[in-house]
SESEBA-176382 format. One record per residue: residue in three letters; x, y, z of N, C-alpha, C in turn. Coordinates in steps of 0.05 Angstrom, whole numbers, padded with zeros to 5 digits, always signed. Layout:
alaXYZXYZXYZ...
***
This chain:
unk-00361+00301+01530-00349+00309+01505-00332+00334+01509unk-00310+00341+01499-00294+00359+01500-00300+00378+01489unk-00297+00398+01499-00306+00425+01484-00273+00441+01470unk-00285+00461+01466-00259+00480+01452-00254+00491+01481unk-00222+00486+01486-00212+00505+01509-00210+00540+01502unk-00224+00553+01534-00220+00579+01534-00191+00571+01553unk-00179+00568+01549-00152+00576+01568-00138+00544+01559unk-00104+00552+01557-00088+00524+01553-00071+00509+01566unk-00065+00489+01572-00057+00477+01587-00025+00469+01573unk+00005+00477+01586+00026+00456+01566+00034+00432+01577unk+00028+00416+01581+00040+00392+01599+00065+00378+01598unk+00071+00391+01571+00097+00372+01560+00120+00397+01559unk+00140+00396+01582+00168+00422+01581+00184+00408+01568unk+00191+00422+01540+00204+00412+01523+00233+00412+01530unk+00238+00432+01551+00263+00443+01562+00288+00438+01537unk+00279+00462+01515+00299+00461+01496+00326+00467+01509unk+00332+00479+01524+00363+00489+01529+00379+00460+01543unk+00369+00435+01538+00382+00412+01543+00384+00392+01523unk+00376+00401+01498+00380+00385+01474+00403+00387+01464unk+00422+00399+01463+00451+00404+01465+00469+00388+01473unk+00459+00382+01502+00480+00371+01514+00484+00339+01523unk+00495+00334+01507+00492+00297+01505+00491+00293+01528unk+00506+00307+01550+00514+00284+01572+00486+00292+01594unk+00477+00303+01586+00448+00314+01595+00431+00297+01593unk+00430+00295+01565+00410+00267+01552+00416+00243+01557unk+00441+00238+01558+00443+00208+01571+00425+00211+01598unk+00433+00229+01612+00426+00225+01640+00402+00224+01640unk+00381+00238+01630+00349+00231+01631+00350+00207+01613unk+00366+00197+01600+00351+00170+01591+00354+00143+01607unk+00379+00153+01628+00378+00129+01654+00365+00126+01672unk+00349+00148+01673+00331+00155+01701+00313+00129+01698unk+00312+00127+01724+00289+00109+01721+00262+00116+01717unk+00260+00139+01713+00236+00155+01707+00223+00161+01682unk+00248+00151+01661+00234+00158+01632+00225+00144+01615unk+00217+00154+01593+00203+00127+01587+00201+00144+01553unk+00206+00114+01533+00212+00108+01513+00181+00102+01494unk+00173+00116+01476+00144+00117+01458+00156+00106+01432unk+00141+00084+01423+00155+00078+01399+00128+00090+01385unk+00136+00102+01361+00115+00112+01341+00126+00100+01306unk+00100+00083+01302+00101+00068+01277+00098+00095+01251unk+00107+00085+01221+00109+00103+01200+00071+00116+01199unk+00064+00106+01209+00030+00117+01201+00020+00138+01230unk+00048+00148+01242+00038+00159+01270+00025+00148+01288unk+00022+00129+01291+00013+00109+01304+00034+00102+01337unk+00023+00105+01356+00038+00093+01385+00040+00062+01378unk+00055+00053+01383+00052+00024+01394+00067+00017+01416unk+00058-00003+01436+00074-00006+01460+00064+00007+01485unk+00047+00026+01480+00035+00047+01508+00055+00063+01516unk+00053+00074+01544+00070+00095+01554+00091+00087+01576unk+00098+00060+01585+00104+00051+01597+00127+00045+01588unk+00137+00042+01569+00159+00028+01564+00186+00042+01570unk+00204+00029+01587+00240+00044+01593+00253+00037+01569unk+00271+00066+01567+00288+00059+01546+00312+00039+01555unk+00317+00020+01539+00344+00002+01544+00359+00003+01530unk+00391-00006+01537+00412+00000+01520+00418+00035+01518unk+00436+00029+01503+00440+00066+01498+00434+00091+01482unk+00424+00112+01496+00422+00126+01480+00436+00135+01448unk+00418+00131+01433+00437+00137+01406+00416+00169+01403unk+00445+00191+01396+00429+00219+01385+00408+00215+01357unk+00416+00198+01340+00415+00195+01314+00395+00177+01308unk+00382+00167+01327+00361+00149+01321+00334+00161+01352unk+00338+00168+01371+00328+00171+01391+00327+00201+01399unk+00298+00209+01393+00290+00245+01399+00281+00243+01434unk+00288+00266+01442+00286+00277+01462+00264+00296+01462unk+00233+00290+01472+00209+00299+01472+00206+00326+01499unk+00222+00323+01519+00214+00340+01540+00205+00326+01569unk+00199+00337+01578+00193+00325+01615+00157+00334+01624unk+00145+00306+01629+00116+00321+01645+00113+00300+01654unk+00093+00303+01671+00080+00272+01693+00097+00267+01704unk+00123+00281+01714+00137+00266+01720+00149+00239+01710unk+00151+00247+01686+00173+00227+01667+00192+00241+01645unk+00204+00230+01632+00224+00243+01617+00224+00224+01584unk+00211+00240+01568+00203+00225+01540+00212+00234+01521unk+00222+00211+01523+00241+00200+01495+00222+00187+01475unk+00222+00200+01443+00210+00170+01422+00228+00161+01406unk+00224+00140+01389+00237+00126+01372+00217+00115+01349unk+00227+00108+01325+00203+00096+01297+00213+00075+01296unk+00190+00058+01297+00183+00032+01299+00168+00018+01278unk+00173-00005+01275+00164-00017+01249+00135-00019+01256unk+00114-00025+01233+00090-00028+01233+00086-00069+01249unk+00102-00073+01246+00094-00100+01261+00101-00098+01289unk+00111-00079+01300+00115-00076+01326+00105-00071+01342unk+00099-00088+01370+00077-00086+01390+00052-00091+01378unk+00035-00110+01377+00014-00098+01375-00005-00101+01380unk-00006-00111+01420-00017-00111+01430-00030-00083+01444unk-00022-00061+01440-00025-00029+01448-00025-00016+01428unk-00042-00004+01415-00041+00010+01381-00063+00035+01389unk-00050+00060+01393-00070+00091+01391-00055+00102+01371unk-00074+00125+01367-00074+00137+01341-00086+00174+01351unk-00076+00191+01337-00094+00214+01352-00113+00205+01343unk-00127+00210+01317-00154+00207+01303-00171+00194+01316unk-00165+00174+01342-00182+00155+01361-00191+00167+01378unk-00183+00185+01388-00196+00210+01413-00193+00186+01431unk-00175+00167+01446-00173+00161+01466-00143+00177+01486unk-00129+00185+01462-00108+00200+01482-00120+00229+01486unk-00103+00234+01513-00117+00266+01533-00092+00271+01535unk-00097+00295+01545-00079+00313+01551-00040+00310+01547unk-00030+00301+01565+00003+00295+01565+00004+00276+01538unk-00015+00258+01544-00008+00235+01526-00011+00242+01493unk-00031+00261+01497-00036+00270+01467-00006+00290+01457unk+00005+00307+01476+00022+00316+01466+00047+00307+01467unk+00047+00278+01472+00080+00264+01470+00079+00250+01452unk+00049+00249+01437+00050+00235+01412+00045+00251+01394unk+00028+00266+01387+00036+00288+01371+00075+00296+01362unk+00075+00302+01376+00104+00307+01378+00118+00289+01362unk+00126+00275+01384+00131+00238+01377+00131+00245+01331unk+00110+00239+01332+00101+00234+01301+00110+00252+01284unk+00103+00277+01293+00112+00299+01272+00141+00296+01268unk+00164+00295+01298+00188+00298+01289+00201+00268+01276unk+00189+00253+01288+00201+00229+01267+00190+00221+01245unk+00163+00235+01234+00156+00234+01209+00176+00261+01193unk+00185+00274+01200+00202+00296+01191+00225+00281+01187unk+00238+00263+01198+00265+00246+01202+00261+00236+01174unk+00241+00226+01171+00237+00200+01156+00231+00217+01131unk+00215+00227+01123+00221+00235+01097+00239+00258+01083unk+00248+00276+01103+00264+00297+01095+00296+00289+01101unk+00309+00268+01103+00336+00262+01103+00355+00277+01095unk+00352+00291+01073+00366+00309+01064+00372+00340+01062unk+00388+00350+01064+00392+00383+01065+00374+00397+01047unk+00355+00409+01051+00337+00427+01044+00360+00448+01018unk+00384+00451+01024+00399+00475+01010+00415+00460+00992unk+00429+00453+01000+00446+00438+00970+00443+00400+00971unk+00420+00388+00988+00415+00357+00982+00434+00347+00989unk+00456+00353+01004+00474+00337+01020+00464+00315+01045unk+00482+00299+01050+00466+00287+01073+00470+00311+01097unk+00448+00286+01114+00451+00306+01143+00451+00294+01170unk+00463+00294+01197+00465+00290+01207+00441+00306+01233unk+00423+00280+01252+00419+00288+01273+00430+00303+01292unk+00422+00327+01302+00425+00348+01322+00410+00351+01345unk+00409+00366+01366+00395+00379+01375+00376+00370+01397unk+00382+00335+01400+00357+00319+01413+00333+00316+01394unk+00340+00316+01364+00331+00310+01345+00311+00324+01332unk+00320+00351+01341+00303+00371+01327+00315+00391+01307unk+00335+00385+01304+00352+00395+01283+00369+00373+01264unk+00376+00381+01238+00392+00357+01218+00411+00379+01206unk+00432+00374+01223+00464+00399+01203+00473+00382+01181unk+00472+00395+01166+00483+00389+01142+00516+00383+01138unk+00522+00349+01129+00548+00346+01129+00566+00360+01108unk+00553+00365+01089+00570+00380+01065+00560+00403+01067unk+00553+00425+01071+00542+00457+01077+00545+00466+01099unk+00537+00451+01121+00541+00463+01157+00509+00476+01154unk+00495+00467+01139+00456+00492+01139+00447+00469+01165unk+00439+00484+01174+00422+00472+01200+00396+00473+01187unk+00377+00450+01191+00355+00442+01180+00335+00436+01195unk+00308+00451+01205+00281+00454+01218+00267+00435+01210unk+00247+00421+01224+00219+00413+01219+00205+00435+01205unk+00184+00434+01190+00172+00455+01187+00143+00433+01188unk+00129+00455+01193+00087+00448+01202+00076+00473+01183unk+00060+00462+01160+00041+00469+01155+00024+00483+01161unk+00007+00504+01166-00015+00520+01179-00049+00513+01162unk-00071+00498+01177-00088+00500+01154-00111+00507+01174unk-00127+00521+01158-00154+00526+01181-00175+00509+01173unk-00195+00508+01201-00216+00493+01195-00229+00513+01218unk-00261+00514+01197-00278+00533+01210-00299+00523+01212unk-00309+00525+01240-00342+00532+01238-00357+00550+01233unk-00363+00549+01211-00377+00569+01190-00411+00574+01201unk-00427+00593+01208-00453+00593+01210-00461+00619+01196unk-00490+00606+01190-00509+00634+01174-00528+00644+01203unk-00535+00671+01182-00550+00677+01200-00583+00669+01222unk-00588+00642+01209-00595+00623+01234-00584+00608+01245unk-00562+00612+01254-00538+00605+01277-00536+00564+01267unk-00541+00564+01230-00532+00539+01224-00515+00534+01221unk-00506+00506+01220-00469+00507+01208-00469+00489+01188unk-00445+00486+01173-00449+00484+01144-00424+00453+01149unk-00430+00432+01144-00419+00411+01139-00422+00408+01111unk-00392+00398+01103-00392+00389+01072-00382+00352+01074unk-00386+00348+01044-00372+00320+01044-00354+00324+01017unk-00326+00309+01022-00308+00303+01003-00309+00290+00991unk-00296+00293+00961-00306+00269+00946-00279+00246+00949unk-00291+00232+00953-00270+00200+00955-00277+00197+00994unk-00297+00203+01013-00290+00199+01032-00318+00183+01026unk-00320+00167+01056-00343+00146+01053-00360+00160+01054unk-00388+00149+01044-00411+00152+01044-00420+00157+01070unk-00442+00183+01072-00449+00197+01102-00431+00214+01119unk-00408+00219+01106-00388+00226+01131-00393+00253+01116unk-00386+00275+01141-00390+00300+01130-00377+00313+01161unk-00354+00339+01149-00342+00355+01167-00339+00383+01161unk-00330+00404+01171-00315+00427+01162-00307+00431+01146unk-00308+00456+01135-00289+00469+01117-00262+00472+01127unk-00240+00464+01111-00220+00464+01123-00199+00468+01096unk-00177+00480+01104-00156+00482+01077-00122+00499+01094unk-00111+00501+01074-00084+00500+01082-00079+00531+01075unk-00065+00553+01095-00063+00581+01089-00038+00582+01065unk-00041+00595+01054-00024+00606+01033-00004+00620+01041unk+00023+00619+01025+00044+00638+01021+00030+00663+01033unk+00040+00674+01049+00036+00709+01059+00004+00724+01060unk-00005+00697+01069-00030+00693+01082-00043+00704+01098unk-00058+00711+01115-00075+00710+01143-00087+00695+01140unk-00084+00681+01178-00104+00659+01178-00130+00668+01174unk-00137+00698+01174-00170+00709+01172-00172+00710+01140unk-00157+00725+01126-00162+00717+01096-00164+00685+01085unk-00146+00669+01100-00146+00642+01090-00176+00626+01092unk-00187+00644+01116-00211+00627+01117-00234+00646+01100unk-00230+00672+01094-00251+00679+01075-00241+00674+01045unk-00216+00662+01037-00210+00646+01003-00226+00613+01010unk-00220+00602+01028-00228+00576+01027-00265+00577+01023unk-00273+00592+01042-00307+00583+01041-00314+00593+01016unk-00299+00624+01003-00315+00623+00978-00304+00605+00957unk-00277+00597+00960-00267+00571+00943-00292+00545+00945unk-00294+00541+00967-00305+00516+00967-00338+00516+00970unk-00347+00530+00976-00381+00541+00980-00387+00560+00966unk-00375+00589+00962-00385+00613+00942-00405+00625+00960unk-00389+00620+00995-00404+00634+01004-00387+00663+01020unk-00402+00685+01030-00388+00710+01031-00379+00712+01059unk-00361+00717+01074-00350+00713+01098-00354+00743+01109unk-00370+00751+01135-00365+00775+01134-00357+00787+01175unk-00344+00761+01185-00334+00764+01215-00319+00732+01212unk-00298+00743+01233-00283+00718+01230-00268+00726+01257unk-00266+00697+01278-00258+00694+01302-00244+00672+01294unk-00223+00666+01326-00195+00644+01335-00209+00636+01345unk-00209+00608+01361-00228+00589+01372-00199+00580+01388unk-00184+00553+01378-00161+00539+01385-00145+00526+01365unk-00128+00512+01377-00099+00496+01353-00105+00467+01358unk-00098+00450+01338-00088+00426+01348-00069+00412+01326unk-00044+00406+01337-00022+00391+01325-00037+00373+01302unk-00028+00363+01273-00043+00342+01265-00018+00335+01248unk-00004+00316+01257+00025+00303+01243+00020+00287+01221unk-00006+00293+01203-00013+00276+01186-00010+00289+01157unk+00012+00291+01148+00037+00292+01163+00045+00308+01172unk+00036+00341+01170+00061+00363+01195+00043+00383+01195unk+00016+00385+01203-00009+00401+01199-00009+00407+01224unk-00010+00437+01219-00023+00456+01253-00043+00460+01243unk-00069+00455+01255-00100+00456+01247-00104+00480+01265unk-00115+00498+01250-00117+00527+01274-00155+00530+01271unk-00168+00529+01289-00192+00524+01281-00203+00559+01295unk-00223+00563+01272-00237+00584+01272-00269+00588+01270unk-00288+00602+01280-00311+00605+01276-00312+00637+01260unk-00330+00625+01243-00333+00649+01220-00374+00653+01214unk-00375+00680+01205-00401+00681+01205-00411+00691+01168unk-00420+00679+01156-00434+00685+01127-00461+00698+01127unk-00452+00716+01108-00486+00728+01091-00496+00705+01080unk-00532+00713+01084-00552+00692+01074-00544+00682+01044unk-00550+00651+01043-00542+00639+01016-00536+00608+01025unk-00546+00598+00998-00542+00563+00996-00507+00562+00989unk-00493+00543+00993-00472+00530+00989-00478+00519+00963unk-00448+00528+00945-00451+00520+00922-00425+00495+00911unk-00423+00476+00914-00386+00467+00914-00390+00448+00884unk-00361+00448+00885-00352+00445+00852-00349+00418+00842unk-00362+00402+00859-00356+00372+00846-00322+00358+00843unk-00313+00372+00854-00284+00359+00842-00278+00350+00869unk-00275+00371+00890-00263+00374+00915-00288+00363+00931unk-00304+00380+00935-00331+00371+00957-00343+00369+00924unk-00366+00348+00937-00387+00341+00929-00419+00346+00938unk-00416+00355+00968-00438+00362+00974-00428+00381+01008unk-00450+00401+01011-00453+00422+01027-00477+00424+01034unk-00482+00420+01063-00510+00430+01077-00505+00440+01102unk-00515+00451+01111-00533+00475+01127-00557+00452+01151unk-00543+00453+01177-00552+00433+01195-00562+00451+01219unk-00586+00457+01232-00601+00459+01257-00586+00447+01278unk-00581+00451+01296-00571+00442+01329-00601+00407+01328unk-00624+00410+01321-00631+00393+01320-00634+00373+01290unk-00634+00387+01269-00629+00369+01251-00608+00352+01244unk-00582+00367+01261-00554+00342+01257-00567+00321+01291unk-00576+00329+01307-00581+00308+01327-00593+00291+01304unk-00621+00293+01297-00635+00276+01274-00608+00264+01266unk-00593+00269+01246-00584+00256+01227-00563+00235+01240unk-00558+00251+01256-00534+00225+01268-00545+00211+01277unk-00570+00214+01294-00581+00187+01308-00596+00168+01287unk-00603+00178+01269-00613+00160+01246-00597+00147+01231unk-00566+00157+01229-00537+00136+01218-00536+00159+01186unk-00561+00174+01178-00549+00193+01152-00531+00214+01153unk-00518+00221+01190-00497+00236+01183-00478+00214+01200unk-00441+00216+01185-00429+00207+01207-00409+00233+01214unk-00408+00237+01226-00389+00266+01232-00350+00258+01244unk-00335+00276+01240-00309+00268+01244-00299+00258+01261unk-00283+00235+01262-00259+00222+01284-00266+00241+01313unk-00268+00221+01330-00271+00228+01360-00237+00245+01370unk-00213+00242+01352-00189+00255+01363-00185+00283+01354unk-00209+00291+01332-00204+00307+01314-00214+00342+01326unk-00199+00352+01312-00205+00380+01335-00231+00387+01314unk-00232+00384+01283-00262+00386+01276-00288+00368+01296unk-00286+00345+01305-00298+00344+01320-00310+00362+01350unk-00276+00364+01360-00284+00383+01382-00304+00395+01377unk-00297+00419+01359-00311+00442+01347-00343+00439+01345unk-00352+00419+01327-00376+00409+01322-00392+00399+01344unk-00378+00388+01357-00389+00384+01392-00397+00409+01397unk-00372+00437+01411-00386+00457+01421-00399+00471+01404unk-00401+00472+01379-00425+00487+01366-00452+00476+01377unk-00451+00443+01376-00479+00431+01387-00485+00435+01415unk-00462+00442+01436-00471+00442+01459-00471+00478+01471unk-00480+00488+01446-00478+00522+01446-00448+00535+01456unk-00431+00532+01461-00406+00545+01474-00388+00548+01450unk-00400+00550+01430-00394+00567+01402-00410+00575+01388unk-00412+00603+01382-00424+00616+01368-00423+00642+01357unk-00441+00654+01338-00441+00674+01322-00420+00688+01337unk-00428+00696+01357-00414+00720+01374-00387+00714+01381unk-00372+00693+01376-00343+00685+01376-00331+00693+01348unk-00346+00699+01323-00329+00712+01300-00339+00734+01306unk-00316+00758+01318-00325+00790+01330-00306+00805+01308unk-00283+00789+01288-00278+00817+01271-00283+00815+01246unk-00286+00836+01233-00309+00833+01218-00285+00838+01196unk-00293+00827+01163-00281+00829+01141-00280+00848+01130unk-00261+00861+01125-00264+00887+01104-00251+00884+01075unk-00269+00887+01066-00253+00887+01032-00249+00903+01009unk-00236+00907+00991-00222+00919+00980-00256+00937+00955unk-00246+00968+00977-00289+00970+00957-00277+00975+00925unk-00255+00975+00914-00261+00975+00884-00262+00952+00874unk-00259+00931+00889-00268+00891+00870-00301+00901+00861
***
């Protein structure tokens, strides 16, 4: 099982200073070295990693991902009936390393294609840029970004080193994960995670640590995951959002999962990671080291 990385690995060189230059990009797309990811509207791979691009590069339909493994990746959006004999997904935890980040990628910028078409400034159309990381604006000249989301998800423990799984309302029956939520306008990710737990538990946050990131193009989410530590107290949640909050032993979630009354998150999910190394001790209390200070006239 994968734990939370102390140290990171980039496998994928995006080598921005060649998205520019068309005649650049043609040339890695003839190599016989590169290779073409089709990614369906649900972020979804289809086709595997194997596939050469054929025919010609078009800027306007065909993003330029970067160079690792010794290949040169290119993706493209592909219909939902396409391929479908090869179908991954992150949420499947079967892609690692390179592969996870040429699909990641892959998804976020052509889910960005796909629903933001238009100039952010005056709704003009827009034209592909950049090796398809940019959309200039045909009527304004505004050059137009992807943008990603920031949301945290924490492993929350009390002071018997428990951790606090909730369940959502509308998710299936038994499933239960992290606290998790999206940072606010002019935020800290350390404040964002002491508004969310008392938003969603009413419980008091009083140390808060960085753990790791993981891309989540569903649709343009950087999941920044944190371990945080609370003063003694039950979880209280509001029925609308969560429906239920408990407080799990290193051996009472073994119990529950092996008995089928807990199911815990997607094997691709970095809340999983997380929940792994809390269970296999290589997270804990002593990873949230700064402590909250708050405002003493509230």
């Amino acid at each position: 099982m994968a734990s939370i990385p102390r140290s990171t690995r980039v496998l994928l060189d995006r080598q921005a200073d060649l998205r520019s230059d068309h005649g650049a990009l043609v040339g890695l797309w003839q190599k016989e070295t590169s290779r073409l990811v089709g990614i369906d509207a649900s972020g979804a791979l289809r086709g595997g990693f194997e596939r050469r691009p054929t025919g010609e590069f078009d800027p306007q339909r065909h993003v330029f991902l970067g160079v690792g493994g010794g290949r040169e990746w290119f993706a493209v959006e592909v219909g939902v009936d396409a391929d479908t004999s090869s179908i991954h997904t992150l949420r499947e935890g079967t892609l690692h390393n390179l592969e996870e980040e040429v699909v990641a990628t892959a998804a976020a910028v052509l889910g960005w294609h796909r629903r933001e078409p238009r100039c952010e400034k005056c709704s003009g159309t827009t034209s592909v840029a950049e090796g398809g990381f940019v959309r200039l604006c045909n009527d304004c000249g505004a050059q137009v970004f992807p943008r990603t989301d920031p949301a945290m998800i924490v492993v929350l423990l009390d002071p018997a080193d428990r951790l606090l799984l909730a369940h959502a309302v509308g998710w299936p029956e038994r499933r239960m994960s992290l606290l998790a939520g999206f940072v606010e306008a002019g935020e800290s990710l350390e404040a964002a995670v002491v508004r969310e737990v008392d938003e969603e538990a009413r419980l008091r946050v009083t140390h808060v640590g960085y753990l790791a990131s993981q891309p989540w193009p569903f649709p343009r989410s950087l999941m920044l995951g944190c371990v945080a530590r609370v003063e003694p107290g039950e979880p209280r949640v509001d029925g609308v959002e969560l429906d239920q909050a408990t407080w799990f032993s290193r051996a009472s979630m073994d119990d529950a999962v092996a008995s089928g009354d807990l199911v815990l998150s997607p094997m691709g999910s970095i809340a999983r990671r997380m929940i792994e190394a809390w269970r296999a001790g290589s997270v804990s209390a002593a990873d949230a080291a700064v402590a909250v200070v708050r405002d003493a006239g509230r």
